[in-house]
Structures are given as structure tokens and as C-alpha cells.
N, CA, C and O atoms as a DFTB+ gen file, in Angstrom:
612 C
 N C O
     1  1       8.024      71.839     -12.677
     2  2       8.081      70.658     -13.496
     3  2       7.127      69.593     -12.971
     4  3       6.355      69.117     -13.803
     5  1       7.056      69.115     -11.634
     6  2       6.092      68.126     -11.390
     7  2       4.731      68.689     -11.358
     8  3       3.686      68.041     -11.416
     9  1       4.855      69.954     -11.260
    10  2       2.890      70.499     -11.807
    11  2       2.737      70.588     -13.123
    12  3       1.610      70.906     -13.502
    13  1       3.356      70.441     -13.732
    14  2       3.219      70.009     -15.728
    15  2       3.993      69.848     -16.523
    16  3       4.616      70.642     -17.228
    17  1       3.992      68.335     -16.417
    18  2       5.300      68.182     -17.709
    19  2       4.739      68.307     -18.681
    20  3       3.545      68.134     -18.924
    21  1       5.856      68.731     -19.548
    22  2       5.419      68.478     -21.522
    23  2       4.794      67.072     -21.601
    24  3       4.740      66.157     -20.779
    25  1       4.317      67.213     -22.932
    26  2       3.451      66.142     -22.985
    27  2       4.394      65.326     -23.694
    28  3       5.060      65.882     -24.567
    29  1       4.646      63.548     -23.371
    30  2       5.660      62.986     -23.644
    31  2       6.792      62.677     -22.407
    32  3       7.907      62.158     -22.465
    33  1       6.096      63.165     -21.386
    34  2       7.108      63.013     -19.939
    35  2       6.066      62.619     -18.815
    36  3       5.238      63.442     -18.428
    37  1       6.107      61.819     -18.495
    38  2       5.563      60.626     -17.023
    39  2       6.312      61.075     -15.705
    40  3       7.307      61.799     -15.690
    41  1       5.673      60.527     -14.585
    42  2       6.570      60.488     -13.298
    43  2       6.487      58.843     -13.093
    44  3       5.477      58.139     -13.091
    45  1       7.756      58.493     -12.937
    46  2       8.038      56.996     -12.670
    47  2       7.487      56.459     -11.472
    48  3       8.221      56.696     -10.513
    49  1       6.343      55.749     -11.149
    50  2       6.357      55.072      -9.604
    51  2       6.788      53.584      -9.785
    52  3       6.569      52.907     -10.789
    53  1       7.488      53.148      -8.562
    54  2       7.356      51.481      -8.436
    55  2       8.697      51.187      -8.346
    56  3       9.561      52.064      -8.365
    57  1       8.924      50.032      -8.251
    58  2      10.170      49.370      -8.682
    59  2      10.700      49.085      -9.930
    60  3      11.838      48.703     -10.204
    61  1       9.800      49.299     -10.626
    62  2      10.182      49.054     -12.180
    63  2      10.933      50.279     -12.828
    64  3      11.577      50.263     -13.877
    65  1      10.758      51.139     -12.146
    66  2      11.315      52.432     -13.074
    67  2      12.330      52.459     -14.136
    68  3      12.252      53.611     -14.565
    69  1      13.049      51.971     -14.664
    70  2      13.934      52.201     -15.743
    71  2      12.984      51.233     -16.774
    72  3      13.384      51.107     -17.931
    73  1      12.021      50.709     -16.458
    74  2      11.435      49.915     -17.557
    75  2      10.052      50.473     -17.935
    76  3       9.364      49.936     -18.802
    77  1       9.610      51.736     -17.151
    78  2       8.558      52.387     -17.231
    79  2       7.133      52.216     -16.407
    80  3       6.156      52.957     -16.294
    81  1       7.447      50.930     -15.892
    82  2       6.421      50.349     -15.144
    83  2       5.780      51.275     -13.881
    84  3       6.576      51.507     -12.971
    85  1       5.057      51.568     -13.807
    86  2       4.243      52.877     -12.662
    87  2       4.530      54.293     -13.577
    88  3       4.769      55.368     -13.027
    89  1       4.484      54.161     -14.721
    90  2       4.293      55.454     -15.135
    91  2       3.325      55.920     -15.121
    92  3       2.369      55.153     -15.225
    93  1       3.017      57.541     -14.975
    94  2       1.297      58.029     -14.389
    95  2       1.791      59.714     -15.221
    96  3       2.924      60.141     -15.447
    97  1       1.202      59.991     -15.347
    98  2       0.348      61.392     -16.143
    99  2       0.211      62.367     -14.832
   100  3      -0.991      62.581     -14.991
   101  1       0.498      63.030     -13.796
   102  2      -0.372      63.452     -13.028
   103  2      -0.730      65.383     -13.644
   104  3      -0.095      66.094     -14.424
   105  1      -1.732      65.589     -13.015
   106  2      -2.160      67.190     -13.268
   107  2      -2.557      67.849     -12.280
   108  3      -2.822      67.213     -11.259
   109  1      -2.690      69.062     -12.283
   110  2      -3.823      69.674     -11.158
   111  2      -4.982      70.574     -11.471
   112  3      -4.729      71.621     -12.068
   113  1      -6.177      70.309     -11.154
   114  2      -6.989      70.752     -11.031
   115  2      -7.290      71.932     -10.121
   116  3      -7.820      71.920      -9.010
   117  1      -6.785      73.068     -10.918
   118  2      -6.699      74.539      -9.715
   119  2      -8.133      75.582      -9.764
   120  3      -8.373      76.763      -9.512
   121  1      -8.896      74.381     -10.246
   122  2     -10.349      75.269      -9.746
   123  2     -10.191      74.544      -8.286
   124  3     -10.499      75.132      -7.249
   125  1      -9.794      73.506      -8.305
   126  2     -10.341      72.855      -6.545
   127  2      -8.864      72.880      -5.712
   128  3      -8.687      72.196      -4.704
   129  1      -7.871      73.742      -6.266
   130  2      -6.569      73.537      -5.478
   131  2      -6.673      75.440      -5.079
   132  3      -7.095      76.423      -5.689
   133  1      -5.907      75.152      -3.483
   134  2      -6.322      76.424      -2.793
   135  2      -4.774      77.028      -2.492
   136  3      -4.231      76.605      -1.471
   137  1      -4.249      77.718      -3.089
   138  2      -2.688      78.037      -2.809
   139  2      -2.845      79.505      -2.410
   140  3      -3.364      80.427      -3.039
   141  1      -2.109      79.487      -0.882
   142  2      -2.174      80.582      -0.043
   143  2      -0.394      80.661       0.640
   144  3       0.198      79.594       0.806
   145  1       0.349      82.077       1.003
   146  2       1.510      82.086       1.945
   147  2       1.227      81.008       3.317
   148  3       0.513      80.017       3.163
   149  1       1.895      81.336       4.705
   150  2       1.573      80.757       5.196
   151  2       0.960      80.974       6.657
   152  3       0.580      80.262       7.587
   153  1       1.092      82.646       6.298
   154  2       0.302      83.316       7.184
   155  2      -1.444      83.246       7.034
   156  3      -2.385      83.439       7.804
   157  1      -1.331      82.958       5.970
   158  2      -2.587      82.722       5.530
   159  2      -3.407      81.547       5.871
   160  3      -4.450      81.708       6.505
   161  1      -2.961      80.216       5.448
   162  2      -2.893      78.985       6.152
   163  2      -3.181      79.295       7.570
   164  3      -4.229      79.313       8.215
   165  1      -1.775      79.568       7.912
   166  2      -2.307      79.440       9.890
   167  2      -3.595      80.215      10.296
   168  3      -4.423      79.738      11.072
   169  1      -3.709      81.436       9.723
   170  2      -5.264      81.848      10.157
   171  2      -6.164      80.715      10.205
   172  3      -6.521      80.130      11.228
   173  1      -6.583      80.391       8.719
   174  2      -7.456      79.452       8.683
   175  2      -7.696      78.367       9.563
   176  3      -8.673      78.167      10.285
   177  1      -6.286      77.446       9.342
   178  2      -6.237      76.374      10.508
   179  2      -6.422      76.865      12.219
   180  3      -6.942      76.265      13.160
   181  1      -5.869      77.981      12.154
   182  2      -5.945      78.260      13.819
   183  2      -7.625      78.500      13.925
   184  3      -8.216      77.698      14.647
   185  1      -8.401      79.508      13.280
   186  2      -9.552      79.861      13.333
   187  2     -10.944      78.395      13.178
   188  3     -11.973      78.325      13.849
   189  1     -10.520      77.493      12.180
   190  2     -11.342      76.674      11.680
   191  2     -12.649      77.456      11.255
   192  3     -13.758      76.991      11.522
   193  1     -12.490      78.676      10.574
   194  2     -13.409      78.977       9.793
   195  2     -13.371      78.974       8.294
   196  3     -12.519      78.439       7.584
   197  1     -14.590      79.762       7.867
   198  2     -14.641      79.592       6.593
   199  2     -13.649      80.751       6.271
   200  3     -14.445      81.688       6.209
   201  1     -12.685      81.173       6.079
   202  2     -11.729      82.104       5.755
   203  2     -11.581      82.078       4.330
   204  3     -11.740      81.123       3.569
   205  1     -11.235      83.324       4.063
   206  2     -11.232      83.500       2.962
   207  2      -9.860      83.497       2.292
   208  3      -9.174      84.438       2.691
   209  1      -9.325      82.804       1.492
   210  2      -7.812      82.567       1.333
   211  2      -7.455      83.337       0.349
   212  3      -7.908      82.987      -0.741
   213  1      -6.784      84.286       0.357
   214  2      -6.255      85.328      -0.853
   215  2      -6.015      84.107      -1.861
   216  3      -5.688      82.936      -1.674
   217  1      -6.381      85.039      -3.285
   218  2      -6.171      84.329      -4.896
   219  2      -4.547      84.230      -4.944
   220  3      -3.845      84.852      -4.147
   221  1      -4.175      83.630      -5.663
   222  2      -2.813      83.214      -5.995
   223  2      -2.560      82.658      -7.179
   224  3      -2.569      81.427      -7.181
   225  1      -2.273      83.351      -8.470
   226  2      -2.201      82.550      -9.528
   227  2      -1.453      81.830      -9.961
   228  3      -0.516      82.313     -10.596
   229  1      -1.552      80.329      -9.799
   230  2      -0.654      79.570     -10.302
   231  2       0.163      79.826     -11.362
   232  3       1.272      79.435     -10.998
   233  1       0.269      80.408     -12.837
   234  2       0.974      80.368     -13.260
   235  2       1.997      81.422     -13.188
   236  3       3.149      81.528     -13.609
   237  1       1.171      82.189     -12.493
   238  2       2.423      83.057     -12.376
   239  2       3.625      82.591     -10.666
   240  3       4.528      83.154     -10.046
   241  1       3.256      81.950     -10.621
   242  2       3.987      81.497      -9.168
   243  2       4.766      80.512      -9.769
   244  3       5.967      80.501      -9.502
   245  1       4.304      79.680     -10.534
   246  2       5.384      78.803     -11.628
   247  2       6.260      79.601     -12.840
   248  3       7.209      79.066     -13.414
   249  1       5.920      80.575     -13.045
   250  2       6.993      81.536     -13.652
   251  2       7.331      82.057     -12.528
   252  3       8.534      81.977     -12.775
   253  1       7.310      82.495     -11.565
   254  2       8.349      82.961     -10.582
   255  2       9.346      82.111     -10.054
   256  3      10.526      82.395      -9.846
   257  1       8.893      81.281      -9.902
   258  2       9.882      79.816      -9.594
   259  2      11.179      79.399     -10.696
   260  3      12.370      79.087     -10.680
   261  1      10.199      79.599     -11.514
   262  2      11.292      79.013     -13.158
   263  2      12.433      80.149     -13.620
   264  3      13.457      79.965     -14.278
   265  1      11.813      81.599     -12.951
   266  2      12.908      82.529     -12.752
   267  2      13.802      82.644     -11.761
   268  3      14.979      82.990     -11.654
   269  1      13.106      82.336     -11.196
   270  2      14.342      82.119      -9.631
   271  2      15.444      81.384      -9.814
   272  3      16.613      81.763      -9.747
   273  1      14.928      80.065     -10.102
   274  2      15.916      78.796     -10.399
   275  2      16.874      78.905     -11.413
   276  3      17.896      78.221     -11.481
   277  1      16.357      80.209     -12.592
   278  2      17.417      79.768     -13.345
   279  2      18.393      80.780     -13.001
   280  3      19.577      80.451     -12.935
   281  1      17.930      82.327     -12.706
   282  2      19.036      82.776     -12.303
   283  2      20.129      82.702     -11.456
   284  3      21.276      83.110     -11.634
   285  1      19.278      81.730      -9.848
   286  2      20.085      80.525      -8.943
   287  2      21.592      80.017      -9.756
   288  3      22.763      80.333      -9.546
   289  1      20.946      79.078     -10.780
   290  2      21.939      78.695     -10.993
   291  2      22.460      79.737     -12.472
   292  3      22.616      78.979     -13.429
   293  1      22.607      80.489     -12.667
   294  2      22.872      81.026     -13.893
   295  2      22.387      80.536     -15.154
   296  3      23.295      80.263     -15.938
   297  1      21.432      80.380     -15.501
   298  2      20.986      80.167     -17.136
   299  2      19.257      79.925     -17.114
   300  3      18.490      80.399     -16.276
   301  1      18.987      79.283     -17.974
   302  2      17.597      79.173     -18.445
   303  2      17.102      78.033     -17.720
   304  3      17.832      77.111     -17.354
   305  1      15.736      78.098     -17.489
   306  2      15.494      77.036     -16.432
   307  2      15.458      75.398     -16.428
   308  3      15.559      74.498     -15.595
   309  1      15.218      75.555     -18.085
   310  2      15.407      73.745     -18.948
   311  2      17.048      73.399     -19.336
   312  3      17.560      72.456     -19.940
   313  1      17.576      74.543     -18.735
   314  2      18.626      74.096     -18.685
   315  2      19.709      73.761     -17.486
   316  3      20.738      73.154     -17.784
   317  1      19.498      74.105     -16.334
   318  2      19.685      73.435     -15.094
   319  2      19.987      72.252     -15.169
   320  3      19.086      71.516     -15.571
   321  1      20.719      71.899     -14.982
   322  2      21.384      70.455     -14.379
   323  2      20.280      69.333     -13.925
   324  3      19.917      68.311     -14.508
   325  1      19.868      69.910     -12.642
   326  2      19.016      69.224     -12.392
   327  2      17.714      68.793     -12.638
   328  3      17.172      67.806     -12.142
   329  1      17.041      69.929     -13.769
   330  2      16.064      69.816     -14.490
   331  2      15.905      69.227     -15.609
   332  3      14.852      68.824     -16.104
   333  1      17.460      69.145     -16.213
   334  2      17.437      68.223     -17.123
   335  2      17.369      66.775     -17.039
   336  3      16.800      65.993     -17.800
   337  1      18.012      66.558     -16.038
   338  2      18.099      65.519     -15.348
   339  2      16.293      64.776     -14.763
   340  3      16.026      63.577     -14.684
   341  1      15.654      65.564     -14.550
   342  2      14.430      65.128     -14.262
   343  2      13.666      65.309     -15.392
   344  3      12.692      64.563     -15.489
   345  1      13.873      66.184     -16.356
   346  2      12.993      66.106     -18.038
   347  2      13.669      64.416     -18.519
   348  3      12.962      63.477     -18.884
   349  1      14.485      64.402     -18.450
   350  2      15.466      62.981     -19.246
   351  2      14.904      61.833     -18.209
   352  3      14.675      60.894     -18.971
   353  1      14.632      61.494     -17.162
   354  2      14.020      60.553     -16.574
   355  2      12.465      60.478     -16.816
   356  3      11.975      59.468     -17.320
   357  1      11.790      61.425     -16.496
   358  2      10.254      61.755     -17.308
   359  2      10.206      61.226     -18.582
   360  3       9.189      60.611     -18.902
   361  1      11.265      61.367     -19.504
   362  2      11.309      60.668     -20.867
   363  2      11.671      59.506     -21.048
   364  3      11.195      58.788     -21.928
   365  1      12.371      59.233     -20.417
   366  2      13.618      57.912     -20.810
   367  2      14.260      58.136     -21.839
   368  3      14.081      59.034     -22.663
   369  1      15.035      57.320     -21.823
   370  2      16.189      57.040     -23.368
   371  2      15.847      57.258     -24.238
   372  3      14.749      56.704     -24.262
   373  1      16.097      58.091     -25.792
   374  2      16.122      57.967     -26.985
   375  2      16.541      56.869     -28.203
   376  3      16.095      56.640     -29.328
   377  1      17.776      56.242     -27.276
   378  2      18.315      55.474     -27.813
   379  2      17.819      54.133     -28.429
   380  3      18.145      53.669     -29.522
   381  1      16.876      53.549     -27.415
   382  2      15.762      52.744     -28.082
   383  2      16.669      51.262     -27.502
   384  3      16.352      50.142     -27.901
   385  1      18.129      51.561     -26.245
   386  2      18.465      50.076     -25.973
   387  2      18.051      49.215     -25.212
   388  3      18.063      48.426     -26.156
   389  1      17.860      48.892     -24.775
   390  2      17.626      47.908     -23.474
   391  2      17.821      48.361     -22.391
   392  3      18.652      49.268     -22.355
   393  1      17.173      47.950     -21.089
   394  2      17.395      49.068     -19.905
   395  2      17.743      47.999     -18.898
   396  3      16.835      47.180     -18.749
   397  1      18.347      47.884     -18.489
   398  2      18.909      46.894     -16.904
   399  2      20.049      47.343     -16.275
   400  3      20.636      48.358     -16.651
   401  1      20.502      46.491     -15.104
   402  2      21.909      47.245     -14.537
   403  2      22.983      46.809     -15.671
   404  3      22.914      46.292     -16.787
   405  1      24.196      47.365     -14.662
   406  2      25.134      46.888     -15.742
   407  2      25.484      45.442     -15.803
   408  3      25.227      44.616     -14.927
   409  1      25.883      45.298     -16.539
   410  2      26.177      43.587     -16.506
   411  2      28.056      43.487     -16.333
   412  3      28.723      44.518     -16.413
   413  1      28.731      42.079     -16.090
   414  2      29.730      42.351     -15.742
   415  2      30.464      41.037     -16.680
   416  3      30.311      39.892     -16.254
   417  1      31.252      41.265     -17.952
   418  2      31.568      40.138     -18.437
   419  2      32.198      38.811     -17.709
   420  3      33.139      39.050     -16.952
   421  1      31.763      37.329     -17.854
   422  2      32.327      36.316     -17.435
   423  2      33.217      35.521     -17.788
   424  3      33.092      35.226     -18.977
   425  1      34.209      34.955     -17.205
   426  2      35.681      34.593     -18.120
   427  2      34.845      33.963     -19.011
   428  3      33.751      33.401     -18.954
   429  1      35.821      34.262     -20.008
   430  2      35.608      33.297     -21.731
   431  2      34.363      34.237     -22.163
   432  3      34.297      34.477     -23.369
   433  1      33.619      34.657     -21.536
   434  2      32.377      35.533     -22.374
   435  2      32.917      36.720     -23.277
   436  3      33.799      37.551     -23.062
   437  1      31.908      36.465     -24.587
   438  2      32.621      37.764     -25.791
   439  2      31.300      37.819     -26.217
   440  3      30.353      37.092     -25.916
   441  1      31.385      39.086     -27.193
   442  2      30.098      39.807     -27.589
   443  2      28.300      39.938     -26.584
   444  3      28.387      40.145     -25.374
   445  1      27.691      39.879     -26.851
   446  2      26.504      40.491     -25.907
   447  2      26.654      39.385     -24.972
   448  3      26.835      38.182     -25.156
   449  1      26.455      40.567     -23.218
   450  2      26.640      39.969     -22.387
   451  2      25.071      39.814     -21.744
   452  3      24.189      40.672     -21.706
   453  1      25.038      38.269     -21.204
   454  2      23.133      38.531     -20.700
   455  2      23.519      38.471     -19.256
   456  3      24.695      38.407     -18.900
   457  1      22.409      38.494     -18.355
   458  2      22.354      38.228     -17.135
   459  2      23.304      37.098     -16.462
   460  3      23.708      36.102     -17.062
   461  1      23.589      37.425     -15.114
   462  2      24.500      36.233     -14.851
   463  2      23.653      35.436     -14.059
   464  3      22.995      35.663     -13.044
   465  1      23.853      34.314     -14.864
   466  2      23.136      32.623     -14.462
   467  2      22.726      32.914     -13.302
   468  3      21.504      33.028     -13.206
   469  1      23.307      33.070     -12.416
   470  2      22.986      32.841     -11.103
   471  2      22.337      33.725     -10.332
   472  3      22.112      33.442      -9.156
   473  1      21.873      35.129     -10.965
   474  2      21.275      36.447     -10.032
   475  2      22.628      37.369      -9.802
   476  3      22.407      38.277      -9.001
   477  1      23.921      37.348     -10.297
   478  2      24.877      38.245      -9.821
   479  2      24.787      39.310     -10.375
   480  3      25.711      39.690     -11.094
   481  1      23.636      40.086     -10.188
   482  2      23.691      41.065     -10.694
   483  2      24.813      42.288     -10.335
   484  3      25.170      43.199     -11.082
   485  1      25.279      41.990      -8.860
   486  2      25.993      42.952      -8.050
   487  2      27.152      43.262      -8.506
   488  3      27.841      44.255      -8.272
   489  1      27.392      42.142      -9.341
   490  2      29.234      41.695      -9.708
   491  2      30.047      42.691     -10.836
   492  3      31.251      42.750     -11.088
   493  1      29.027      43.361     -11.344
   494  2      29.736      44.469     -12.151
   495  2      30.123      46.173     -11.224
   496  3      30.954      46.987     -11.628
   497  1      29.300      46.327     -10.016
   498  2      29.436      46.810      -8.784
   499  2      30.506      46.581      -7.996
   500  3      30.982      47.600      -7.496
   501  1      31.061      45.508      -7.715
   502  2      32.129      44.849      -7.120
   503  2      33.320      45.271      -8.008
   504  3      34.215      45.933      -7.483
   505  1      33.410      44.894      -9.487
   506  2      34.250      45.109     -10.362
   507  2      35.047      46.248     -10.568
   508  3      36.272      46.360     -10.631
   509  1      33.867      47.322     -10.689
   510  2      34.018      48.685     -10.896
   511  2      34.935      49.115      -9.792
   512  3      36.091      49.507      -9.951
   513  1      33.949      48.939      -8.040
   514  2      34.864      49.173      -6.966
   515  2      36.168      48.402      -6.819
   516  3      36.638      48.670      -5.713
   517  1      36.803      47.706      -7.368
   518  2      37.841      46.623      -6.802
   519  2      38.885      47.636      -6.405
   520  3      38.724      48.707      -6.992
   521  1      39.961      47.602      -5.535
   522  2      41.258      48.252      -4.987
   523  2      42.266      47.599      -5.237
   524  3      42.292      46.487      -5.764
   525  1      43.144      48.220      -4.888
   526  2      44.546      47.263      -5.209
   527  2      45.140      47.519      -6.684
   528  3      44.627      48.310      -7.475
   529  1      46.433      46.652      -6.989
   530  2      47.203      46.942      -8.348
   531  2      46.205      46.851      -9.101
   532  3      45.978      47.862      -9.766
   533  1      45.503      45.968      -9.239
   534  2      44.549      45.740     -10.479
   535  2      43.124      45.978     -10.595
   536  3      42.277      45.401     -11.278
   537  1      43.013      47.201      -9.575
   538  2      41.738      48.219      -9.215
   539  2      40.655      48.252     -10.652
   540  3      41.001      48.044     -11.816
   541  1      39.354      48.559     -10.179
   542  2      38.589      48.813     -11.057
   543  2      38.275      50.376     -11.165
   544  3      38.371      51.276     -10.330
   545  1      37.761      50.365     -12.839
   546  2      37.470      51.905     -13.512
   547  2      37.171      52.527     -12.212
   548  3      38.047      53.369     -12.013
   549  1      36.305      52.497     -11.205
   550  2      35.611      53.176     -10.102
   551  2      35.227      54.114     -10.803
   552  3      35.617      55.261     -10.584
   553  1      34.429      53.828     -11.735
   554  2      33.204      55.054     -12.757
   555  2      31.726      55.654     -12.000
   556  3      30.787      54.970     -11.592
   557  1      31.816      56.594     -11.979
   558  2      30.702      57.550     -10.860
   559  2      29.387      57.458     -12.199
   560  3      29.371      57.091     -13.374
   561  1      28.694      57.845     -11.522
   562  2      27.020      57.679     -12.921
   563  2      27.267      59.189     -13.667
   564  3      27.162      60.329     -13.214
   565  1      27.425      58.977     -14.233
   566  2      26.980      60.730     -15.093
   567  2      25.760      60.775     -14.816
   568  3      24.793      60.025     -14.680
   569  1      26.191      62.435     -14.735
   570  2      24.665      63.420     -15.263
   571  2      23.695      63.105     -15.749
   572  3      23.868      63.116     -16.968
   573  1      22.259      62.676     -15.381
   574  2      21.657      62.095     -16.116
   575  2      21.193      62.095     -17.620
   576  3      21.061      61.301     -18.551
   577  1      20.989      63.658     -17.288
   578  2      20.587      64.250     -19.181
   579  2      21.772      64.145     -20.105
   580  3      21.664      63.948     -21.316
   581  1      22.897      64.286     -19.468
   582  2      24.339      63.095     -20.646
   583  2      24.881      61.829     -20.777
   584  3      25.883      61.476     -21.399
   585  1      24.027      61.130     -20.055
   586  2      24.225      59.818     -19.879
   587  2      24.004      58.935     -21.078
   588  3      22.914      58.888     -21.647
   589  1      25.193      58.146     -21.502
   590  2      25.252      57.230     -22.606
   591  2      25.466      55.843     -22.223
   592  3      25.742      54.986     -23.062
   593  1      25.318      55.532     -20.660
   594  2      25.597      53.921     -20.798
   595  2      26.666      54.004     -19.828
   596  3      27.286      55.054     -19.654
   597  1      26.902      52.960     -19.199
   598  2      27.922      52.341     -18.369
   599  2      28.639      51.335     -19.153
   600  3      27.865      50.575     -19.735
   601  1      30.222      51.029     -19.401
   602  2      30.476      49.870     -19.997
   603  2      30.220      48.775     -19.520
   604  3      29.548      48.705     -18.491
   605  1      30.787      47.440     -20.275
   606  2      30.635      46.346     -20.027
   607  2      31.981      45.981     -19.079
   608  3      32.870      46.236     -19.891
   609  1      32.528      45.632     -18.110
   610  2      33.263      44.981     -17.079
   611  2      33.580      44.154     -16.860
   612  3      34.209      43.992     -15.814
């Protein structure tokens, strides 16, 4: 997956990531990329010659991989858990909502909740964790590729 996504899928860099910011395209260029075991490698490096590095065809080493993994986990390889999970971040949301943390309602606040005045962003974090009689949801993140949202708090 990170040697070629579908087209329509980015790798996120930066701090911005849920807003898309450092998104990048990357590819490889395997006329100038040299993929060898690692017996192979150490010759070279130990020798510092011009060695000759056995061929290795990338795509078939990425279909060997994509077979491995799925039988690993039992099924098809876009369907892995964790691959979905990294196709659905490569994409972002469908949904078309707004992307920030969660927000945490403030007494007397009703209908859309914005940022809290003051930078508390943490306070829907706090909420969630609270203990005691009147404990919070303590809601874990879903799966990414089923993820619909965190409520409001």
C-alpha cells in the first residue's frame, strides 16, 4: 500500500492531518530502485564493489506480500482491518463534515457545539474518562474504516 495507492489516496504528513494539510502523492521509480534479499546487500556493502544485485520484480514481491497478509489474517487483502484502516485515512471522510477533536458541550449550550472559548479542547477527554457514580461513556475510537464520529459530551 505505501508503494501505490489508488489514485484518490495521499499519505498525510504534518500536524495538520485530519485537515489534509502535508498531503503528498509519493511513487517509486524502480528503474533507479535496487531491491535485493539480504545476503545480497551484505556482499555488496561488505565488498564495496560494483556487485551485481540479482533482479527482483517488484510487482511480483507486492503480490507476494498482498498474499501473505491476507491469508495471515484470513481474507482478501483490502480487506484487513488494518488496511482498511490505512485506505480510509489515505482518503479521508466521505461524509463531507467537519474535521476537529471532539468537542464537549457547555452548561446551557444546545444545538452546534463550537470550540471552547478558552482552548479546552481536552475537556471532552476528561468527560469521556470521568470515574465514579456519574462516570463517563469511556468510548474507545473505532476502527478506523467504520468510524462515524465521536458524540457530543
Amino acid at each position: 500500500m505505501v508503494v501505490g495507492l489508488p489514485e484518490g489516496h495521499y499519505h498525510r504528513f504534518g500536524g495538520g492531518k485530519p485537515l489534509g494539510f502535508g498531503s503528498v502523492r509519493l511513487s517509486i521509480d524502480w528503474e533507479k530502485t535496487h531491491l535485493a534479499n539480504g545476503n545480497a546487500w551484505r556482499t555488496f556493502y561488505c565488498t564495496l564493489q560494483d556487485t551485481e544485485l540479482p533482479k527482483l520484480e517488484p510487482k511480483e514481491l507486492i503480490e507476494a506480500f498482498k498474499t501473505a497478509v491476507g491469508q495471515a489474517y484470513g481474507g482478501k487483502f483490502e480487506e484487513v482491518s488494518f488496511i482498511k484502516a490505512w485506505l480510509r485515512a489515505a482518503t479521508g471522510h466521505p461524509d463531507n463534515l467537519p474535521t476537529h477533536y471532539p468537542r464537549a458541550r457547555q452548561e446551557g449550550q444546545s444545538g452546534a457545539v463550537p470550540p471552547h472559548p478558552e482552548g479546552k479542547a481536552y475537556e471532552w477527554f476528561v468527560e469521556n474518562d470521568r470515574t465514579g457514580r456519574n462516570g463517563g461513556p469511556n468510548l474507545c475510537l473505532p476502527d478506523l474504516h467504520r468510524d462515524t464520529g465521536l458524540p457530543i459530551l
